[in-house]
N, C-alpha and C positions, 0 to 999 in steps of 0.2 A: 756694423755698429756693436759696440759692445755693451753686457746685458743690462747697464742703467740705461745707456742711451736710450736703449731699445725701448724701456719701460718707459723711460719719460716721453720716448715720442709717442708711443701706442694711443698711452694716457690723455695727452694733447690731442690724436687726434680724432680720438673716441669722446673727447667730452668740447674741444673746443670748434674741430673740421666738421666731426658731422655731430646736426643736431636731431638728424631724423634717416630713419634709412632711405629715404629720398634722396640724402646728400651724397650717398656710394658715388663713387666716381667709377666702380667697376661693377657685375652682377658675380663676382664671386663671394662675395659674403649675402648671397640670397641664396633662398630655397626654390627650387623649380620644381612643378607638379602641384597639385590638389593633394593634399592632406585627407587622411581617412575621415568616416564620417566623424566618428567619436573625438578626433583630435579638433575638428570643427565646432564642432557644440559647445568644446570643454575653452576656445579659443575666444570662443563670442561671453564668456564671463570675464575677460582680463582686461583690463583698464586701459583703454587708448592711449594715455600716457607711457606705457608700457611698449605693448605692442607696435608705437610709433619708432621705438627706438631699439627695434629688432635687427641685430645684424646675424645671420644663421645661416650654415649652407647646406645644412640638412633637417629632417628629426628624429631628435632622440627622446621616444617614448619607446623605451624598449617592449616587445610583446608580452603577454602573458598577466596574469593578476599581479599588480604593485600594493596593494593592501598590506599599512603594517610597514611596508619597510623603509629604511634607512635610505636614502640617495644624495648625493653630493653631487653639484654640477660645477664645475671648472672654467672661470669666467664668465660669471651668470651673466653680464649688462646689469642690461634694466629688472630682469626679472623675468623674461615671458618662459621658458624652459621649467625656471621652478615654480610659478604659478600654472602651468600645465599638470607641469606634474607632481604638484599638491593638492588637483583633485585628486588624483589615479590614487597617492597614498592614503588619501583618505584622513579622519582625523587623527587617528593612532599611528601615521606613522611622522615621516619628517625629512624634509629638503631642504639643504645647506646650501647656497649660495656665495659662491666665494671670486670678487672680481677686483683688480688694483684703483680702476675711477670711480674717486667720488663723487661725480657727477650722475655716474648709473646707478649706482648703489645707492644715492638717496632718492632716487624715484621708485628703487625696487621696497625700501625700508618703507616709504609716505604712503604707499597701497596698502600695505601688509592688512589692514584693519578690512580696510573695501573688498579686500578680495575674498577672507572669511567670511566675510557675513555675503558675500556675491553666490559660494561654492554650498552655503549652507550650512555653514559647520557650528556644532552647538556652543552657546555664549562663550567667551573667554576661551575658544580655542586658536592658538598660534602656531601650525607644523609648518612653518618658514622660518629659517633664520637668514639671515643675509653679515656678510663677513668681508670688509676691505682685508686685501692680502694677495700678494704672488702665489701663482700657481706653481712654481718653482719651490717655494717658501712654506708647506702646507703645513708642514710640522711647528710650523711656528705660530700658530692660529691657535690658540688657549680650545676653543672648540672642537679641533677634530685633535688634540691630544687626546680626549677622553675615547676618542672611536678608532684607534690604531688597530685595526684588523677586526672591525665590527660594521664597516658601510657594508652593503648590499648591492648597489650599482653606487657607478660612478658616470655621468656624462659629460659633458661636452661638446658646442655648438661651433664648429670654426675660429677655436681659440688658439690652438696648441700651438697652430703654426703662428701666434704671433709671440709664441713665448722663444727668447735665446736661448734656453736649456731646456732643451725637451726631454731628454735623459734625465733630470732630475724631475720633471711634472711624470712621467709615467713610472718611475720607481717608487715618488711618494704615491702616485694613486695606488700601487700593487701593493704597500705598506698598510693603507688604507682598508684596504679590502678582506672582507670574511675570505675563507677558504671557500668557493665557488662564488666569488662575487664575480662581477664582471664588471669593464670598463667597456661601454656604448656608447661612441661617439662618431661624429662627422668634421670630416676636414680637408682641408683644401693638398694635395698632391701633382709631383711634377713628372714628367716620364723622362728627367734629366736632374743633373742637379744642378739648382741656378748658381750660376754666377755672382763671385761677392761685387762685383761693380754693379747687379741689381739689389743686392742684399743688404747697401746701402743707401737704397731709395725710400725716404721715409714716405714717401705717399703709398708704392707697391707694397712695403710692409703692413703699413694701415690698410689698406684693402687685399688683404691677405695672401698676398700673391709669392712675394721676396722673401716670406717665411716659409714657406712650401715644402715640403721634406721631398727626395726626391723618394719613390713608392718602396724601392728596396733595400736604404736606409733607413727609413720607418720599419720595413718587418724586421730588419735585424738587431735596430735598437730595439723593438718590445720584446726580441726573443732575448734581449743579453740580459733584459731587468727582471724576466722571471716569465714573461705573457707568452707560456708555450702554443704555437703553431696559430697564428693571428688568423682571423676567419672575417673574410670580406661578405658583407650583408647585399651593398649596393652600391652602386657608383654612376658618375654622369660626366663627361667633359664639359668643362668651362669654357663659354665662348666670351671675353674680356667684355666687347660692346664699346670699348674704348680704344678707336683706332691708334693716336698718341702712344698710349701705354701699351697697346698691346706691339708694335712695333718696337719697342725697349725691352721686348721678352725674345722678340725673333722667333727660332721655331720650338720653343720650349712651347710643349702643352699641358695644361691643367685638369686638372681630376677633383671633383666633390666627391669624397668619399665614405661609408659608412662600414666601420669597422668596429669586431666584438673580439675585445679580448678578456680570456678567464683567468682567475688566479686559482690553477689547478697546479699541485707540483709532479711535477714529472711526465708531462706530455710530451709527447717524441717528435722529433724535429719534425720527419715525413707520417704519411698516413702506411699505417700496417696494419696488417689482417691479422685478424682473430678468429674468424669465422663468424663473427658476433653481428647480431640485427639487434631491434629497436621495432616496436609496436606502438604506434602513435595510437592511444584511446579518446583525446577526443579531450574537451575542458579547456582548453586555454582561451578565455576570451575572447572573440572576435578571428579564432583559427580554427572554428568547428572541423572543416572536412578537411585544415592540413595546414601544417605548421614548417612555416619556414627559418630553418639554425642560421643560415648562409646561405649565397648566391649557389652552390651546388648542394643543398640538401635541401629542399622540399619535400617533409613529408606527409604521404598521405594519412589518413585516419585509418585504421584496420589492417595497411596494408604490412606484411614483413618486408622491413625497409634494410637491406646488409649495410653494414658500417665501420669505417674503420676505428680501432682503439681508441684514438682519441676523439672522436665523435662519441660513442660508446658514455665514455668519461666526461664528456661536454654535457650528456643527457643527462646521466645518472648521480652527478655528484653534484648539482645545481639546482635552481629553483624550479628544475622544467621535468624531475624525477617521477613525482606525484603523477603524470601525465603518460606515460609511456613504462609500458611491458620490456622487460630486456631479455636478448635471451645472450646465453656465451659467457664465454669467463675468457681470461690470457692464457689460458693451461698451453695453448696451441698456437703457434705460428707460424702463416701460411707465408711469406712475403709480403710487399709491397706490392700496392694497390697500383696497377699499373699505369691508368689511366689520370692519375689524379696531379699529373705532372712531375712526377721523380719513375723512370723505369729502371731494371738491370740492366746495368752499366757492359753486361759483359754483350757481345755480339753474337757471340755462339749460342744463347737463350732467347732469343726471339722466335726459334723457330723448333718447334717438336722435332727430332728427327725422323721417328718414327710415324708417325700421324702429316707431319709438313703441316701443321695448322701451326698457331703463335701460342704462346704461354702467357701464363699471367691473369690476374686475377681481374676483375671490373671496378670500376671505379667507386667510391663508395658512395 
C-alpha cells in the first residue's frame, strides 16, 4: 500500500473496525503481564472511555523520576499512555499527544478536564496536549516546531509499525530530542521480512502484523538516523490467536518488543572496553536495590558494575547520571568486549599461546 493508502486504511480501521479493544481480531496489539504496582494505581484514575479504546503491546513508562519533563508520545489513540504519564510528570511538566484519527483524539481532548481534576493537579492546570497529525509529518505540527531538540523522552505504544515511513518517524523523533533524550517504545517485530502480498492486507496492517519491521532492519535503520547502538529492554513472542490469519503469515513469527534508543553522538557501532565501571547508588524510584538500562545490564546497587563505553555514555550523559558513581575515562583501549556478540575475527586470537586459555575481555 502506498503511504496515503496506508493512512486512510489505518484511520478507518482504528475509528470505524474497532470500537473497543475488544474488537482486535488478533492479541498483537495487547499487552501481556500485570503491570507494576505504580502503573496500576496511576491506571485506575483514567477514564473508561479511554482505557476502553486501548490498543498497546507494551509499557512505556520509562524508569526513573519523570518530574518536570517534556515527553511526546507517537500515536497516542485515545490517550491512555499520556494520561499515565501525566501523572509521572506531574504538574510542571508536559505530554504531547500526537495521533492521525479523529475519532481517538476527541476522546483523548473530552477527558482532558476529568483527568486533572482525577490526578489532583491544582485549578487551571493542563500538562496534556493532544495534536491530530502523522507521525511521519512531526515537523509539521505548529507545537513541536517550538521543541526541536528540547523533548526529553519520546514513546510510543505499537504504532510505528503502522506507519509506511518509518525512516522518517525515527529521524523526526532524533530531531526532536535534547542531547541525551531518549526514544522508549514498544513494537511489534518479525524474525523475517513479511512479504508484500501480506503487506497489502488491510486487516494484518490494522492489527499490526503487515507493518512489522523485520528485527535487523529496524537496528540498522535507527543506526543510519543517528540512534547509536539500539538497546533492547524486553521482548515476548506473539501468539496471533487467530488461526485464519495466522495461517496467511505461514512461518513468519512475531516479537512485542521494548526498545531504548538515545540521542548521544558518537556511539560506536560494537561495545568496547575502556576499563570503565559504573556504581549504582541507589534513588531511582521503584529500583532501590538495582536498576535495569537493558535486557543485559542489570545493575546492582553498590556493586562495581565494568561496562563498556557506550554503556558508560548511556549513564553519564543522561538523565540517569545523578544516580551512579563512574569510574574510567577513554584514555585506554582494551578491545572488544567479547562476549557481547561481535569477537575478533581473527582465528589465531582465541587462544593464549602461551597460557592455552582464551582471550578477551567479559561481557559488559
Amino acid at each position: 500500500m502506498s503511504g496515503t493508502n496506508t493512512h486512510d486504511a489505518v484511520s478507518d480501521y482504528y475509528s470505524t473496525v474497532l470500537k473497543k479493544s475488544d474488537d482486535l481480531a488478533t492479541n498483537a496489539c495487547t499487552t501481556s503481564g500485570t503491570p507494576p504496582l505504580h502503573i496500576l494505581k496511576a491506571l485506575k484514575n483514567i477514564h473508561p472511555d479511554v482505557t476502553s479504546k486501548y490498543y498497546g503491546c507494551g509499557l512505556c513508562v520509562p524508569e526513573g523520576s519523570l518530574e518536570g519533563l517534556t515527553v511526546l508520545d507517537l500515536g497516542c489513540g485515545s490517550g491512555r499512555d499520556v494520561y499515565l504519564l501525566s501523572q509521572f510528570v506531574g504538574p510542571t511538566g508536559k505530554v504531547i499527544g500526537v495521533d492521525m484519527t479523529e475519532e481517538q483524539i476527541d476522546v483523548a481532548r473530552r477527558t482532558a478536564e476529568h483527568h486533572m481534576q482525577a490526578f489532583g493537579f491544582p485549578v487551571g492546570t493542563m500538562n496534556v496536549v493532544f495534536e491530530k497529525g502523522y507521525i511521519e509529518k512531526l515537523d509539521e505540527i505548529e507545537t513541536l516546531q517550538h521543541l526541536k531538540g528540547k523533548v526529553d523522552i519520546i514513546v510510543s505504544n505499537c504504532v510505528i509499525n503502522l506507519s509506511p515511513d518509518k525512516r522518517a518517524v525515527l529521524s523526526q523523533a532524533f530531531e526532536l530530542l535534547k542531547p541525551g533524550g531518549e526514544l522508549y517504545f514498544s513494537d511489534v517485530y518479525s524474525d523475517r521480512r513479511v512479504p508484500e502480498t501480506l503487506r497489502k492486507d488491510k486487516v494484518l496492517w490494522g492489527e499490526c502484523i503487515s507493518g512489522a519491521l523485520y528485527w535487523n532492519d529496524f537496528l540498522n535503520l535507527a543506526k543510519a538516523v543517528g540512534f547509536g547502538d539500539p538497546r533492547l529492554v524486553g521482548d515476548s513472542e506473539i501468539e496471533l490467536g487467530n488461526k485464519k490469519l495466522k495461517e496467511k503469515c505461514g512461518n513468519i513469527r512475531f516479537f512485542s518488543a521494548t526498545y531504548r534508543l538515545w540521542k548521544i553522538q558518537g556511539l560506536e557501532s560494537h561495545c568496547e572496553d575502556y576499563g570503565q565501571a559504573v556504581i549504582y547508588q541507589g534513588g531511582i524510584p521503584r529500583n532501590e536495590d538495582s536498576f535495569l538500562l537493558d535486557g543485559h545490564h542489570r545493575i546492582e546497587k553498590g556493586r562495581i558494575f565494568p561496562v563498556c563505553g557506550n554503556t558508560w555514555r548511556m549513564l553519564k550523559e543522561t538523565r540517569f547520571a545523578e544516580y551512579f558513581h563512574f569510574i574510567g575515562n577513554f584514555d585506554t583501549h582494551y578491545g572488544i568486549y567479547a562476549d557481547c556478540g561481535t569477537t575478533v575475527p581473527f582465528t589465531s586470537y582465541t587462544t593464549n599461546k602461551e597460557s592455552g586459555t582464551k582471550t578477551g575481555g567479559g561481557c559488559c
